[in-house]
mmCIF file of the N, C-alpha and C atoms, coordinates in Angstrom:
data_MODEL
# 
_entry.id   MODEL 
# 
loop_
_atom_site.group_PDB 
_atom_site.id 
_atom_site.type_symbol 
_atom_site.label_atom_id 
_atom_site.label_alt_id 
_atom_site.label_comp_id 
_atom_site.label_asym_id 
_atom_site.label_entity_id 
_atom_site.label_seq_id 
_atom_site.pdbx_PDB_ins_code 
_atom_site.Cartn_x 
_atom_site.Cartn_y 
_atom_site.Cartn_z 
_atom_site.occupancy 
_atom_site.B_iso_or_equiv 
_atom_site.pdbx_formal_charge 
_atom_site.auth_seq_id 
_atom_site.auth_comp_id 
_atom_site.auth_asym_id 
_atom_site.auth_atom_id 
_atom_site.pdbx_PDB_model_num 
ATOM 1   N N  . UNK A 1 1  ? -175.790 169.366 171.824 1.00 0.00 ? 1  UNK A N  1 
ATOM 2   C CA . UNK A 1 1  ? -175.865 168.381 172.874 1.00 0.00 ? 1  UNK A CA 1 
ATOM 3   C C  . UNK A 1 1  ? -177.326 168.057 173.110 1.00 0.00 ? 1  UNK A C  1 
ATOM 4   N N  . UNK A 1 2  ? -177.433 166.856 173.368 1.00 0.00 ? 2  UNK A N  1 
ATOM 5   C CA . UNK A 1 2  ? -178.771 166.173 173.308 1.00 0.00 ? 2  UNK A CA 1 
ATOM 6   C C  . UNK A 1 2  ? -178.987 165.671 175.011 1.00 0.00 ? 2  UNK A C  1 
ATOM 7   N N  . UNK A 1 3  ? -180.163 164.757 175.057 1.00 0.00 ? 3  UNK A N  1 
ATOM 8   C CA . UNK A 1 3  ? -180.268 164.162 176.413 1.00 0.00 ? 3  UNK A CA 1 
ATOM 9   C C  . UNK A 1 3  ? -179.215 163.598 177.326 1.00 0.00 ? 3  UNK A C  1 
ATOM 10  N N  . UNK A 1 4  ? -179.272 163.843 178.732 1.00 0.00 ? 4  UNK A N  1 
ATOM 11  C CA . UNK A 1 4  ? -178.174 163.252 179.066 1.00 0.00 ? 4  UNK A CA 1 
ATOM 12  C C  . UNK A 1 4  ? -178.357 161.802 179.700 1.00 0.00 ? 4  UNK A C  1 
ATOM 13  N N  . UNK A 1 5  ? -179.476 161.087 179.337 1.00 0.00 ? 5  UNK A N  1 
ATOM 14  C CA . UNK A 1 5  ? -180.016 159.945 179.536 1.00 0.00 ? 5  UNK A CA 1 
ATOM 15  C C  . UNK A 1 5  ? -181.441 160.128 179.946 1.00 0.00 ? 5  UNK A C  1 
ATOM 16  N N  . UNK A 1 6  ? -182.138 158.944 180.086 1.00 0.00 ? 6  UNK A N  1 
ATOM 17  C CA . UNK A 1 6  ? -183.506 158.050 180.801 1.00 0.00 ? 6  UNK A CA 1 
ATOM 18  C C  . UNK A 1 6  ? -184.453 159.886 180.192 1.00 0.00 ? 6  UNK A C  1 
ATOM 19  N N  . UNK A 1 7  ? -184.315 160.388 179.384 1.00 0.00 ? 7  UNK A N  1 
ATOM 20  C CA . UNK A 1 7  ? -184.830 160.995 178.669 1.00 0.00 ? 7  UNK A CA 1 
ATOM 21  C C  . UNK A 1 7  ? -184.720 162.899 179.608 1.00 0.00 ? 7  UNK A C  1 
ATOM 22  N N  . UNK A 1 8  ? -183.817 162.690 180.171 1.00 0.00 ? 8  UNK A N  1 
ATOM 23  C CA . UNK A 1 8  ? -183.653 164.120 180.831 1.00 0.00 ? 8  UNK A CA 1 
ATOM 24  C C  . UNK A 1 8  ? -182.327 164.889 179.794 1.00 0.00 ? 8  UNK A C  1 
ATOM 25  N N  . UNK A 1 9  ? -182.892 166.223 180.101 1.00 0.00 ? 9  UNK A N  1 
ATOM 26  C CA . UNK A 1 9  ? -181.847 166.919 179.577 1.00 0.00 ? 9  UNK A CA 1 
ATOM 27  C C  . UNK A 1 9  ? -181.312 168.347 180.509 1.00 0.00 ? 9  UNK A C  1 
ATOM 28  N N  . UNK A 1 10 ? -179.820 169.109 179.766 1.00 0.00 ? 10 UNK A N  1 
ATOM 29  C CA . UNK A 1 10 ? -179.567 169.903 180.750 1.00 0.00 ? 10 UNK A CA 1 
ATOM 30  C C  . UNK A 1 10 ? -179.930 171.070 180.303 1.00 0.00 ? 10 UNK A C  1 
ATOM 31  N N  . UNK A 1 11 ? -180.995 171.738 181.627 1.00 0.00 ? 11 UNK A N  1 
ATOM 32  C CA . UNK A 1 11 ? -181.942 172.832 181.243 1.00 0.00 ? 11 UNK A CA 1 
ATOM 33  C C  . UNK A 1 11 ? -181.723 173.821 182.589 1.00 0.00 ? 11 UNK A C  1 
ATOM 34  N N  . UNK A 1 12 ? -181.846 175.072 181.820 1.00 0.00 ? 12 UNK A N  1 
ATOM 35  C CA . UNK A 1 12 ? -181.992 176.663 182.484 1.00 0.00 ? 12 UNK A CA 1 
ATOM 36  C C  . UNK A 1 12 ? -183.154 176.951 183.388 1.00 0.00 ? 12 UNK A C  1 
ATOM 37  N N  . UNK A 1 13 ? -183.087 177.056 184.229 1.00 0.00 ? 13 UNK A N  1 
ATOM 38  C CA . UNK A 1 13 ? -184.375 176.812 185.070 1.00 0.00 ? 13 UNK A CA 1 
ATOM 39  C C  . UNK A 1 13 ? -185.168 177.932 184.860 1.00 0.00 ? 13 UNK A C  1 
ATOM 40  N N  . UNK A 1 14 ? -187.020 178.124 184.392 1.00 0.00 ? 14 UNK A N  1 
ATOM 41  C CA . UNK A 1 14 ? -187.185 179.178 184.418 1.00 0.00 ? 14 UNK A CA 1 
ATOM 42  C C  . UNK A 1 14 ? -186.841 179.921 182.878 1.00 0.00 ? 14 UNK A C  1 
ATOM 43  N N  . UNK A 1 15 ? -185.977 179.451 181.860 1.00 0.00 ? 15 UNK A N  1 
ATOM 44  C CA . UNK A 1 15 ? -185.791 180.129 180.954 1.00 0.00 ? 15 UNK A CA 1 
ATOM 45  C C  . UNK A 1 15 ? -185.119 181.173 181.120 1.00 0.00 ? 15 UNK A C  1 
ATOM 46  N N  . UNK A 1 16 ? -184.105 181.363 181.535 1.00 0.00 ? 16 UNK A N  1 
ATOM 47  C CA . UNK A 1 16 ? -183.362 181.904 182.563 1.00 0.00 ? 16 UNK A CA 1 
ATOM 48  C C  . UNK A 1 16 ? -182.529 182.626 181.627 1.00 0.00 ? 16 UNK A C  1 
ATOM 49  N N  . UNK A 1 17 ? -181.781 183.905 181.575 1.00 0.00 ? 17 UNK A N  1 
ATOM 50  C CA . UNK A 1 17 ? -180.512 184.818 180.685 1.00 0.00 ? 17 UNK A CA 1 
ATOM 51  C C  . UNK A 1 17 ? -179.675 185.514 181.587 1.00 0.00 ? 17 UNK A C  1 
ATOM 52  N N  . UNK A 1 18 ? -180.111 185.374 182.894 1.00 0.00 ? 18 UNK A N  1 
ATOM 53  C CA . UNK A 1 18 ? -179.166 185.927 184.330 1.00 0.00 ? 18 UNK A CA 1 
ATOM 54  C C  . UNK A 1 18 ? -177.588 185.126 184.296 1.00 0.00 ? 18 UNK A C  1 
ATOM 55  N N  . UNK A 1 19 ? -176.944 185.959 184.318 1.00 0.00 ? 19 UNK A N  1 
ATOM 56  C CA . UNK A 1 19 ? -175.816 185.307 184.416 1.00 0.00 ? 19 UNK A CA 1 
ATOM 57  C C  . UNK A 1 19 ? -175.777 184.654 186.000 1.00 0.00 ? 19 UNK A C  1 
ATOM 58  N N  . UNK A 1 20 ? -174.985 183.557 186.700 1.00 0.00 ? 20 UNK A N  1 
ATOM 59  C CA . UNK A 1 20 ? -174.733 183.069 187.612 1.00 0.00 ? 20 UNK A CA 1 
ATOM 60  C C  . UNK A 1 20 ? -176.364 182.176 187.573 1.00 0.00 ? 20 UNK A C  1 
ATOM 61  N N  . UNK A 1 21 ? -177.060 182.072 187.027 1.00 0.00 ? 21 UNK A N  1 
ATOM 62  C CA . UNK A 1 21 ? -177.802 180.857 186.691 1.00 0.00 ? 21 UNK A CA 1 
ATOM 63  C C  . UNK A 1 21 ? -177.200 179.218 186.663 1.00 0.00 ? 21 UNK A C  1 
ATOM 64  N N  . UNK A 1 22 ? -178.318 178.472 187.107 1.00 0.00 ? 22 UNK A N  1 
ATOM 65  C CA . UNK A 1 22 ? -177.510 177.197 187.166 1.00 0.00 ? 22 UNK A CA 1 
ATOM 66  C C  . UNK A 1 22 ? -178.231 176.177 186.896 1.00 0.00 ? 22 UNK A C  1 
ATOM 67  N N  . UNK A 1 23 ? -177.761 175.379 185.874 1.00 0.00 ? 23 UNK A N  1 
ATOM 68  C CA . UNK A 1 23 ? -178.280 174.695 185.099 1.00 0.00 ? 23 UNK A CA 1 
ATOM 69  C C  . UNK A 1 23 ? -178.892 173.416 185.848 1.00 0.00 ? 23 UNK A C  1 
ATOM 70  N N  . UNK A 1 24 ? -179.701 172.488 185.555 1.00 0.00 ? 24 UNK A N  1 
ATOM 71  C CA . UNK A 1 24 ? -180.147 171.443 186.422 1.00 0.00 ? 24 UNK A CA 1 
ATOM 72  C C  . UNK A 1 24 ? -180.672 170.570 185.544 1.00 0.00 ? 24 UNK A C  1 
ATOM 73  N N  . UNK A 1 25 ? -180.885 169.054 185.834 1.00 0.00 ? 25 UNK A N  1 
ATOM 74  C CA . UNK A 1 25 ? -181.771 168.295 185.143 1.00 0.00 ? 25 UNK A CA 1 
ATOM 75  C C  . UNK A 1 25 ? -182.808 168.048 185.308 1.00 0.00 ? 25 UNK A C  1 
ATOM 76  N N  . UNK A 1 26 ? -183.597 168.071 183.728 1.00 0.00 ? 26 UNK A N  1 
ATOM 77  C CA . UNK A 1 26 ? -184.909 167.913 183.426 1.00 0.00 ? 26 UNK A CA 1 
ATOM 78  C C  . UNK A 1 26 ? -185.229 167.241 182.676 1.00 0.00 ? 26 UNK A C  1 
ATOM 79  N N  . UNK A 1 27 ? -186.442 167.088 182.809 1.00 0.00 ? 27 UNK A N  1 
ATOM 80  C CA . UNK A 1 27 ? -187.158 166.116 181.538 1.00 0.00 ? 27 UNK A CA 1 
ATOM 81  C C  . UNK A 1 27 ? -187.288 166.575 180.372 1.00 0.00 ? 27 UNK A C  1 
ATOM 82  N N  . UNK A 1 28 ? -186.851 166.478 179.169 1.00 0.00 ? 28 UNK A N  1 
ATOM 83  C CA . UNK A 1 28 ? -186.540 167.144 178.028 1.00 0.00 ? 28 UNK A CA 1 
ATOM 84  C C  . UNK A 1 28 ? -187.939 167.640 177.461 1.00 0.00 ? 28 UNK A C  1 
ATOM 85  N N  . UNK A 1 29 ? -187.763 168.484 176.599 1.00 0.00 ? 29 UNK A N  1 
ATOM 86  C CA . UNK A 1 29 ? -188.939 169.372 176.206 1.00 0.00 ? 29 UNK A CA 1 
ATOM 87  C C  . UNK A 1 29 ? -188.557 170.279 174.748 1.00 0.00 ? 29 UNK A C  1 
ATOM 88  N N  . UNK A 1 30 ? -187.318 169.924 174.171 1.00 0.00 ? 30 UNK A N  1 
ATOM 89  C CA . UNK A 1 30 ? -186.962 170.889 173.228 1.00 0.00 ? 30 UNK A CA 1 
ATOM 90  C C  . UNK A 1 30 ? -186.458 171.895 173.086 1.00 0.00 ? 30 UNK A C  1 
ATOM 91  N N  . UNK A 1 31 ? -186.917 173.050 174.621 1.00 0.00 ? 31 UNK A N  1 
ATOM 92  C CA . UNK A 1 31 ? -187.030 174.562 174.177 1.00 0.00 ? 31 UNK A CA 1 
ATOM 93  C C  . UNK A 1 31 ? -185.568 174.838 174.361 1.00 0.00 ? 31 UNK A C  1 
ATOM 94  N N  . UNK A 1 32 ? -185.448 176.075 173.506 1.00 0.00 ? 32 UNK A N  1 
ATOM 95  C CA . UNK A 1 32 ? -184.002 176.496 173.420 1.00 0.00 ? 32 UNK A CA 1 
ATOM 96  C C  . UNK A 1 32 ? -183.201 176.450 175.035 1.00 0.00 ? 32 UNK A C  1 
ATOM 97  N N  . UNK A 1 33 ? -183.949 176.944 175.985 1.00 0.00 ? 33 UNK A N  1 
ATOM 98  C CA . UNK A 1 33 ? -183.159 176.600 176.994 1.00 0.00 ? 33 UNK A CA 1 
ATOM 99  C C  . UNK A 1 33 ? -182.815 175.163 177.476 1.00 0.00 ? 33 UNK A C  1 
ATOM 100 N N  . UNK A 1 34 ? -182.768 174.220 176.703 1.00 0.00 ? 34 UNK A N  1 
ATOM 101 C CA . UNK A 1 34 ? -182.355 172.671 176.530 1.00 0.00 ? 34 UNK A CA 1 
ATOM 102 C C  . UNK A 1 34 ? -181.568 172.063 175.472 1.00 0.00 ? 34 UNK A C  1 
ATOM 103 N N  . UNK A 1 35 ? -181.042 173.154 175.074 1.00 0.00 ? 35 UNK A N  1 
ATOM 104 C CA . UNK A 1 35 ? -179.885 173.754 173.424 1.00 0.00 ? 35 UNK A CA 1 
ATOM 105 C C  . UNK A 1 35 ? -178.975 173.870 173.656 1.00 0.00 ? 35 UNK A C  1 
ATOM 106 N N  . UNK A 1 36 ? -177.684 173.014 173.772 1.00 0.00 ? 36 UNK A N  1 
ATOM 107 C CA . UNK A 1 36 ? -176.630 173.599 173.755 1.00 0.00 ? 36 UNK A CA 1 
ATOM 108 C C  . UNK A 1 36 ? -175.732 173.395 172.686 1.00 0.00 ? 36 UNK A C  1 
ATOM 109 N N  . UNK A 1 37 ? -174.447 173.993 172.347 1.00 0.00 ? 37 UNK A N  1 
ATOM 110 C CA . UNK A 1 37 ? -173.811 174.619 171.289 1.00 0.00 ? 37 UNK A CA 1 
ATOM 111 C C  . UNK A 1 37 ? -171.907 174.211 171.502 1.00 0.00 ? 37 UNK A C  1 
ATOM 112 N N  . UNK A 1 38 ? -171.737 172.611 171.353 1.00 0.00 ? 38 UNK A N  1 
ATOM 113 C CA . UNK A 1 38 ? -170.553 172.755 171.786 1.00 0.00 ? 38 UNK A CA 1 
ATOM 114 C C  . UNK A 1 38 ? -169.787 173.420 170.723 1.00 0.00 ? 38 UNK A C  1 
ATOM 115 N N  . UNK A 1 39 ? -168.301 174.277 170.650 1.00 0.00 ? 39 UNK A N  1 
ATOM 116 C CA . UNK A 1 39 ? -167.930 174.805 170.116 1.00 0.00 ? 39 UNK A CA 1 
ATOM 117 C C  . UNK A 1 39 ? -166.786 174.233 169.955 1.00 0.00 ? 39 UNK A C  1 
ATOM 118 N N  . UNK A 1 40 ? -165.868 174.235 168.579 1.00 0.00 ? 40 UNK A N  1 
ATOM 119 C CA . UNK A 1 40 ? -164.589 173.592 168.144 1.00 0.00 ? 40 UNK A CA 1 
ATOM 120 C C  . UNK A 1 40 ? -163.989 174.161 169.530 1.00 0.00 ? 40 UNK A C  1 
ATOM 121 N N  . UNK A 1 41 ? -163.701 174.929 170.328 1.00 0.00 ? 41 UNK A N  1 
ATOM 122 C CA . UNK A 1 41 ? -162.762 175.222 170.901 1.00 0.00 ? 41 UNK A CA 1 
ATOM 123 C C  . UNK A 1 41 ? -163.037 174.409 172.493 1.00 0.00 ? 41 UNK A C  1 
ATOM 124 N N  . UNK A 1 42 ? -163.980 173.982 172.695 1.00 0.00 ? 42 UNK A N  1 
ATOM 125 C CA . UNK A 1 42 ? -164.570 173.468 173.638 1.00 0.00 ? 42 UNK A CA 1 
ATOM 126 C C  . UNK A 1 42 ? -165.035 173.964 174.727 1.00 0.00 ? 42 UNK A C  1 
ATOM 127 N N  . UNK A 1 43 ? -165.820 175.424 174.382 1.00 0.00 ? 43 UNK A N  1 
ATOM 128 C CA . UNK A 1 43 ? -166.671 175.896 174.967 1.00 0.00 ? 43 UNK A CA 1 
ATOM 129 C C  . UNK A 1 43 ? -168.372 175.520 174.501 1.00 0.00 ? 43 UNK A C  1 
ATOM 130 N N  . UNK A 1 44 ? -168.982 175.655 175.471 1.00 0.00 ? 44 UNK A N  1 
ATOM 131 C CA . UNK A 1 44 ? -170.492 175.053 175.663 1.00 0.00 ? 44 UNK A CA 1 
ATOM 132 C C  . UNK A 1 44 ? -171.310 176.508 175.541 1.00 0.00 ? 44 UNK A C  1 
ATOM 133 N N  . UNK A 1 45 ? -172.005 176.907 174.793 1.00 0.00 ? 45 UNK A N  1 
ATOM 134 C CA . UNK A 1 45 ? -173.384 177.667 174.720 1.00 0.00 ? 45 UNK A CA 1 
ATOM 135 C C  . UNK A 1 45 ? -174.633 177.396 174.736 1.00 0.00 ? 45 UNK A C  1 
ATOM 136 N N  . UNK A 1 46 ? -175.278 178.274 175.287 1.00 0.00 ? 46 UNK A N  1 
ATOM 137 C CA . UNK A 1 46 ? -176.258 177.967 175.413 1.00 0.00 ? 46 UNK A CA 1 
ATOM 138 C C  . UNK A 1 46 ? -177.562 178.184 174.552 1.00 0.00 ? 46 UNK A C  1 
ATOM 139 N N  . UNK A 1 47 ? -177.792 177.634 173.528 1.00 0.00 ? 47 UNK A N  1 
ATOM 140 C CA . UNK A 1 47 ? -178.879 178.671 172.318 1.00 0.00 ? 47 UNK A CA 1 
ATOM 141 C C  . UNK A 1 47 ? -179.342 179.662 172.598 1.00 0.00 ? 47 UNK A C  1 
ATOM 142 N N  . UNK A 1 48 ? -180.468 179.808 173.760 1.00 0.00 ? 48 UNK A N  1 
ATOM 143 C CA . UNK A 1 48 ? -181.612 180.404 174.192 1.00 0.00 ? 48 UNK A CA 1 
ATOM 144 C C  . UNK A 1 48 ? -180.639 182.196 174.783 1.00 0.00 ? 48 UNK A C  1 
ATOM 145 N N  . UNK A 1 49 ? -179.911 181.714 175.498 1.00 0.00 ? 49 UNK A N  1 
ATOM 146 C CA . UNK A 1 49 ? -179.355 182.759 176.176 1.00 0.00 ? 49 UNK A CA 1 
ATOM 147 C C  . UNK A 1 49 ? -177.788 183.240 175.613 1.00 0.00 ? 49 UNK A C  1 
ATOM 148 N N  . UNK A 1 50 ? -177.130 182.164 175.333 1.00 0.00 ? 50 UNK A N  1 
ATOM 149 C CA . UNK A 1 50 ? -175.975 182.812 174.391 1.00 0.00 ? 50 UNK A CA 1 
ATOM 150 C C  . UNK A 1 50 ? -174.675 182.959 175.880 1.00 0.00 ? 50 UNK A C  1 
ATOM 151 N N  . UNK A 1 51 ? -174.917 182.205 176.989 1.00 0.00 ? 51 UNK A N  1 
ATOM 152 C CA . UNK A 1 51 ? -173.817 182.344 177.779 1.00 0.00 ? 51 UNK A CA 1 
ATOM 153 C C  . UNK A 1 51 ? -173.448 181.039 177.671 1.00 0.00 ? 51 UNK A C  1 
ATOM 154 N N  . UNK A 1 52 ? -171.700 180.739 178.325 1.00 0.00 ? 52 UNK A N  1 
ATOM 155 C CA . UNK A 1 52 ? -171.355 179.708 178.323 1.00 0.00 ? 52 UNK A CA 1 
ATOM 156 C C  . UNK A 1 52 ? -171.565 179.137 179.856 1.00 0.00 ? 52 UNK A C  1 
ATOM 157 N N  . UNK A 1 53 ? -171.684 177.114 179.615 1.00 0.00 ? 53 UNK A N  1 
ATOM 158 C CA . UNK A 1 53 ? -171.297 176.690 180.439 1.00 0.00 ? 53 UNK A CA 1 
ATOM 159 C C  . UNK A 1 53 ? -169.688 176.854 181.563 1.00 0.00 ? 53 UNK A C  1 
ATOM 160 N N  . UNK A 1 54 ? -169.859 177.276 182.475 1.00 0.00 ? 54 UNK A N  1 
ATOM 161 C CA . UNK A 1 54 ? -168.982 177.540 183.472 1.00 0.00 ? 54 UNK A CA 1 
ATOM 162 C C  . UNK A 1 54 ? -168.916 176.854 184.706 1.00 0.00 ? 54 UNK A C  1 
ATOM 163 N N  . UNK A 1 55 ? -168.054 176.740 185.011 1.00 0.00 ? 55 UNK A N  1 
ATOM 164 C CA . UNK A 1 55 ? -167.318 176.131 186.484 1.00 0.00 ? 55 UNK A CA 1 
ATOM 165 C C  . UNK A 1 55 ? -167.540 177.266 187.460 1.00 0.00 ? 55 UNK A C  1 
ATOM 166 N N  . UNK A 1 56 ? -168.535 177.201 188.272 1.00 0.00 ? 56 UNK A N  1 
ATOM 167 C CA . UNK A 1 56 ? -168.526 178.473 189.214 1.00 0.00 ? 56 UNK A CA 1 
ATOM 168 C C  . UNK A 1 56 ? -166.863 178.219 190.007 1.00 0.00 ? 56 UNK A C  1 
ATOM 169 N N  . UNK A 1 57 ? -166.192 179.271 189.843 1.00 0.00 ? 57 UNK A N  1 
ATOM 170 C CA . UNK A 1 57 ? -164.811 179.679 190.794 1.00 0.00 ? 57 UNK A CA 1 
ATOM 171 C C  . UNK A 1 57 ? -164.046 178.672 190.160 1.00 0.00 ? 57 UNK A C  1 
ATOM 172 N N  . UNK A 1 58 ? -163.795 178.728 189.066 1.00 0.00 ? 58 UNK A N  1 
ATOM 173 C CA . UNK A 1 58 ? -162.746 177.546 188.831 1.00 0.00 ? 58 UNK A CA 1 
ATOM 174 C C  . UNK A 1 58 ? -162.114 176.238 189.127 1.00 0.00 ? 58 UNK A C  1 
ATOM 175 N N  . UNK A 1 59 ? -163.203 176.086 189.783 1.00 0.00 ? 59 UNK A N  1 
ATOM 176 C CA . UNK A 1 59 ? -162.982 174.417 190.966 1.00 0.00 ? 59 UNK A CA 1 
ATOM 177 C C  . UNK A 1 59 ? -162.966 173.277 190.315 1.00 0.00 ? 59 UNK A C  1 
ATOM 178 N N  . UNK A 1 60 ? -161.968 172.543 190.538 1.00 0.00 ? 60 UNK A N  1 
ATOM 179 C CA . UNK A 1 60 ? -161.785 171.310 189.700 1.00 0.00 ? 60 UNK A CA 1 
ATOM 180 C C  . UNK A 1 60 ? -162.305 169.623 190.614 1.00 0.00 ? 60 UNK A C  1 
ATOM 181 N N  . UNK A 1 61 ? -162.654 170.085 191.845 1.00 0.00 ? 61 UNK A N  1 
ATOM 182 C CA . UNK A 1 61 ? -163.297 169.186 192.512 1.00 0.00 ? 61 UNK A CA 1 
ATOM 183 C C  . UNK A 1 61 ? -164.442 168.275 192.204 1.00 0.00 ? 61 UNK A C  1 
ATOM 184 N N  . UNK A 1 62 ? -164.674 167.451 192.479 1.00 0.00 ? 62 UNK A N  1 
ATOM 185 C CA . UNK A 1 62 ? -165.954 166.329 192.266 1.00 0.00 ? 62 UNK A CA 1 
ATOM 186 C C  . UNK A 1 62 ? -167.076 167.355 193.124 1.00 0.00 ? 62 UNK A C  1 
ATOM 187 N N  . UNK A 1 63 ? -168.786 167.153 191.994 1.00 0.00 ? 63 UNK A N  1 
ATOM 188 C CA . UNK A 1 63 ? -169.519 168.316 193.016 1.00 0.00 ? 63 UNK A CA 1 
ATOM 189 C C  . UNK A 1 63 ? -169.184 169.584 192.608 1.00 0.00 ? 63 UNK A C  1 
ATOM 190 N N  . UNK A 1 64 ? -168.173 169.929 191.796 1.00 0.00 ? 64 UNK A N  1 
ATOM 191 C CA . UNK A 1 64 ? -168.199 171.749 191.442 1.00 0.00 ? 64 UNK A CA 1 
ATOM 192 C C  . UNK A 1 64 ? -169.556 172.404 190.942 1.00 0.00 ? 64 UNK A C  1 
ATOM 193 N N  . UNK A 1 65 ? -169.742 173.089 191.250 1.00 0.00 ? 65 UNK A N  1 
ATOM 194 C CA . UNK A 1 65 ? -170.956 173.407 190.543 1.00 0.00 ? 65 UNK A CA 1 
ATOM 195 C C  . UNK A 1 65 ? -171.064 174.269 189.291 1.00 0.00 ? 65 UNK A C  1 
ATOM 196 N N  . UNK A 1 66 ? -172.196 174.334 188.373 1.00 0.00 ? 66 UNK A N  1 
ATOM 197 C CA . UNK A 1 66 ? -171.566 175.107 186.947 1.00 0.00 ? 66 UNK A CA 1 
ATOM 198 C C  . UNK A 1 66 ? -173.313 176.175 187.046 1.00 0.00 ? 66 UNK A C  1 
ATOM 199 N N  . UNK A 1 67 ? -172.280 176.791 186.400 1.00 0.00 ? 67 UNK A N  1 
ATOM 200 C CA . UNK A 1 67 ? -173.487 177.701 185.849 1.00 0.00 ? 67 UNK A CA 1 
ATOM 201 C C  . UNK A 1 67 ? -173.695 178.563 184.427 1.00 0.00 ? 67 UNK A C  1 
ATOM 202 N N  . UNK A 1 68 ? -173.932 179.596 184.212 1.00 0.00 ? 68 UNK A N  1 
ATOM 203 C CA . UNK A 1 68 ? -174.231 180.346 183.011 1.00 0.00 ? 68 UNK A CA 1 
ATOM 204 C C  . UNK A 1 68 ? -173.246 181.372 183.025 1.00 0.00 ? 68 UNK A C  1 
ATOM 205 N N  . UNK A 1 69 ? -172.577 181.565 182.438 1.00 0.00 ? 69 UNK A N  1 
ATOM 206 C CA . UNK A 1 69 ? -171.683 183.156 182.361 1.00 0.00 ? 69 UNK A CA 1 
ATOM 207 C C  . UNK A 1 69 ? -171.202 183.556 181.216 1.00 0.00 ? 69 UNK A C  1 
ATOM 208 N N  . UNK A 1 70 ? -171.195 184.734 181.141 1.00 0.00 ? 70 UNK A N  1 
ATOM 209 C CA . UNK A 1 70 ? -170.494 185.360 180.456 1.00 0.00 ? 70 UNK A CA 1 
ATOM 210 C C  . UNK A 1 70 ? -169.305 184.518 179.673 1.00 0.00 ? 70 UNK A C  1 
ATOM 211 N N  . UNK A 1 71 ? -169.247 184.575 178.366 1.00 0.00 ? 71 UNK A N  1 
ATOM 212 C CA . UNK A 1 71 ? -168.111 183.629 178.016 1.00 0.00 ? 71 UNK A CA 1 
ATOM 213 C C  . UNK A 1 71 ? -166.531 184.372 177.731 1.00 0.00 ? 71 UNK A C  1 
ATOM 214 N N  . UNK A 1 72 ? -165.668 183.711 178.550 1.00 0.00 ? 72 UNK A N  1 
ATOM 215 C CA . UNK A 1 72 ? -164.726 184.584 178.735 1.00 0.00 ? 72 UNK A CA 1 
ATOM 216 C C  . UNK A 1 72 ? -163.284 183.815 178.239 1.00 0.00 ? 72 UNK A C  1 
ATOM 217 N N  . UNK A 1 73 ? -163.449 182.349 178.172 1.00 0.00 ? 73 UNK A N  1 
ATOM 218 C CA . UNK A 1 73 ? -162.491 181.396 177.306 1.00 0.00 ? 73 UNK A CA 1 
ATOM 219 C C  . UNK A 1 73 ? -161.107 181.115 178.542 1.00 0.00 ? 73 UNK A C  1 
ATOM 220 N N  . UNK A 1 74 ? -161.753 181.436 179.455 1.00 0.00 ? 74 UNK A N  1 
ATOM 221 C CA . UNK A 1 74 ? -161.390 180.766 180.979 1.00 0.00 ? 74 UNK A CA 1 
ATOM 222 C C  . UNK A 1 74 ? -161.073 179.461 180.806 1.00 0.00 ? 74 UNK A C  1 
ATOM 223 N N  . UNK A 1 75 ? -160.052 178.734 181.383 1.00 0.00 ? 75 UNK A N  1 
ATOM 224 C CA . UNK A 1 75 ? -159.850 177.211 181.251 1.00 0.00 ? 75 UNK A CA 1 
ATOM 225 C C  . UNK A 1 75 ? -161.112 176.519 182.161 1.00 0.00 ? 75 UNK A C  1 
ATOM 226 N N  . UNK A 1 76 ? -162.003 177.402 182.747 1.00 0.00 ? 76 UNK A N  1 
ATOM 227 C CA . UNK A 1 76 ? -163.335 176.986 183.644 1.00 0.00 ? 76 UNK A CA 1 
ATOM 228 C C  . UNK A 1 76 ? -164.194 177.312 182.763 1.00 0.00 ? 76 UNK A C  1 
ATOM 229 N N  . UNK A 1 77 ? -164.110 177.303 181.514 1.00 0.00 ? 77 UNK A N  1 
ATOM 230 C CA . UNK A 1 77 ? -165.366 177.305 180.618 1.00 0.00 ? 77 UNK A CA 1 
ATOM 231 C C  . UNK A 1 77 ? -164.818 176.399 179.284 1.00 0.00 ? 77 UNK A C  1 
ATOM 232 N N  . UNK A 1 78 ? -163.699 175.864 179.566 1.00 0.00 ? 78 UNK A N  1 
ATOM 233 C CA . UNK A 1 78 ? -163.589 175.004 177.724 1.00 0.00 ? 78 UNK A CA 1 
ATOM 234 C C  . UNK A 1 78 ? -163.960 173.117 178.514 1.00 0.00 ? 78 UNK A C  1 
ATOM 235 N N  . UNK A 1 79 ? -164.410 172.767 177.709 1.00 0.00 ? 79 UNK A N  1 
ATOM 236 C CA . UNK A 1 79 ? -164.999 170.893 178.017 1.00 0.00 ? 79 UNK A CA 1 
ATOM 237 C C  . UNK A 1 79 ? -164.302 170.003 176.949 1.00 0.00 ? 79 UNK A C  1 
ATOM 238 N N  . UNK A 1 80 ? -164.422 168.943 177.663 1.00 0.00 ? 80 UNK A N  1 
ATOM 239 C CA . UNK A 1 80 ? -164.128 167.401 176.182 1.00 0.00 ? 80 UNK A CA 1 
ATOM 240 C C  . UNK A 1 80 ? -165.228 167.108 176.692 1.00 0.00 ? 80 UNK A C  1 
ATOM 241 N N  . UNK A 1 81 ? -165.956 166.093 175.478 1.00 0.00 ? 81 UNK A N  1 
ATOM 242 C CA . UNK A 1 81 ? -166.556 164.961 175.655 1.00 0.00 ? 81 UNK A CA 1 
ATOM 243 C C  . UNK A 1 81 ? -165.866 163.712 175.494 1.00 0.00 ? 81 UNK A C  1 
ATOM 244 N N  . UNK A 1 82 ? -166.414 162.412 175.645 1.00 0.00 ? 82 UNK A N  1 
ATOM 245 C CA . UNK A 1 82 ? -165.613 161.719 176.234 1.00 0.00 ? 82 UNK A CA 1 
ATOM 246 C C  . UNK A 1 82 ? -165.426 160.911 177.312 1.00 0.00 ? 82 UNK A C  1 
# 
């Protein structure tokens, strides 16, 4: 996964490997913590740190917030694009 427009991308704040970390947008820069890894199954990794994108608490609401976790193949960690 690449920029998510006007040249920002979604980055680990800090360079971050803490689980419950939370991802935010930035102005792109390359570094592995701006790497992600979608997977046939449609889980999201993260290069640098190796956790998946997650749905903090499984919330399917507008505004959920996501973070870094442990990848556990939770229906709060698989994505489409799209």
């Amino acid at each position: 996964m690449h920029a998510v427009g006007a040249g920002k991308c979604l980055d680990v704040p800090g360079y971050s490997t803490t689980q419950g970390t939370q991802p935010q947008i930035w102005d792109c820069n390359g570094g592995a913590d701006q790497q992600w890894n979608f997977n046939a199954n449609g889980i999201i990794t993260n290069v640098q740190s190796g956790l998946c994108l997650d749905v903090s608490g499984g919330w399917t609401a507008n505004g959920a917030l996501v973070q870094l976790l442990t990848c556990n193949s939770a229906a709060n960690q698989h994505w489409t694009l799209g």
